[in-house]
N, C-alpha and C positions, 0 to 999 in steps of 0.2 A: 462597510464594516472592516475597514483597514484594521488588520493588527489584533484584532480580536481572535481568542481561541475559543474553537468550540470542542465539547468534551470529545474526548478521544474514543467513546462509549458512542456517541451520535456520530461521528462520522462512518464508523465501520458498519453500524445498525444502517445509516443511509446508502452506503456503498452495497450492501450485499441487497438490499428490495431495488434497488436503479439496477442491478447486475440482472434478477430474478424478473423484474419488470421487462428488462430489455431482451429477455428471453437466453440469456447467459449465466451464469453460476457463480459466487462468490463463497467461500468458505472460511472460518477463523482458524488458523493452523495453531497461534498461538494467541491466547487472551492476555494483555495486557493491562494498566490500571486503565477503570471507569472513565478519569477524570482530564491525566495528562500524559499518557503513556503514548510513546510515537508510534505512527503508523507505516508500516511497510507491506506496500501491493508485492506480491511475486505473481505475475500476470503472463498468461498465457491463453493459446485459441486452438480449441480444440484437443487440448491437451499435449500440443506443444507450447515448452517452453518461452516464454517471451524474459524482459528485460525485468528488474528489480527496481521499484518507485518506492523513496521515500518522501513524505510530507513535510516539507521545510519553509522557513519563513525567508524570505524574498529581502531585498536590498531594500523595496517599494515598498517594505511592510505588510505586505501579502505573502499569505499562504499559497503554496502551488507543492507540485511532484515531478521532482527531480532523479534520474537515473542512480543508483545507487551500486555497490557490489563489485561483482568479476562482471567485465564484458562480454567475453566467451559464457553468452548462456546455455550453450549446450555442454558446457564441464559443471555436469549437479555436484559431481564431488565437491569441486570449488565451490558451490555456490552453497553446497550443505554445510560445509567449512563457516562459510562468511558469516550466516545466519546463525549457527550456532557462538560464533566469537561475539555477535551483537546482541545473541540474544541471554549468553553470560556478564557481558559486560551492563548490562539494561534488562534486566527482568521485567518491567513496567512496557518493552516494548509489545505492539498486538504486530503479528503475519498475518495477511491474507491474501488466500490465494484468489484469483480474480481471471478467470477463464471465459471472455464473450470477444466476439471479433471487433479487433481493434484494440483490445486493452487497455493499453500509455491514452490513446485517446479517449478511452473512454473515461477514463479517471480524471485525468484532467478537465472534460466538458462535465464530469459529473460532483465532485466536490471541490472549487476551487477556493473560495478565498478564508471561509470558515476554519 
């Protein structure tokens, strides 16, 4: 399914039952459009902070989750800043926060090419 999008509404509804199935938490911080509005993990384990994952399309025509944001995930200021600047500039963007061990990995093994 190279290249194909799936709605931006089905990924976030699949990521938060694989989160809640794997015995970890997903929440929408921010709702974005149904259809095609980007998606951004702020992931974290145990309620620390982890890295910021957006959903990007790939050189190979694949969907995957790339590092996004401040590096320094422990400065929320920064990272409340960033979010807020993305999420002014794209209103159609969805956050969620995505809290089970392992996060970046889990997102990755769990919605990849869709």
């Amino acid at each position: 399914m190279s290249g194909a999008r799936l709605p931006s509404r089905l990924i976030v509804d699949a990521l938060i039952r694989a989160a809640q199935a794997a015995g970890g938490h997903a929440t929408v911080l921010a709702r974005g459009d149904d259809g095609a509005g980007t998606v951004l993990i702020e992931c974290a384990e145990k309620g620390r902070p982890g890295p910021l994952l957006e959903r990007i399309l790939g050189l190979d025509g694949r969907y995957g989750w790339v590092r996004c944001g401040p590096q320094d995930i422990e400065n929320r200021h920064e990272i409340t800043e960033y979010l807020a600047r993305r999420r002014g500039r794209d209103p159609d963007l969805w956050l969620i926060e995505l809290d089970i061990v392992e996060a970046e990995r889990f997102a990755a093994e769990t919605i990849v090419h869709g």
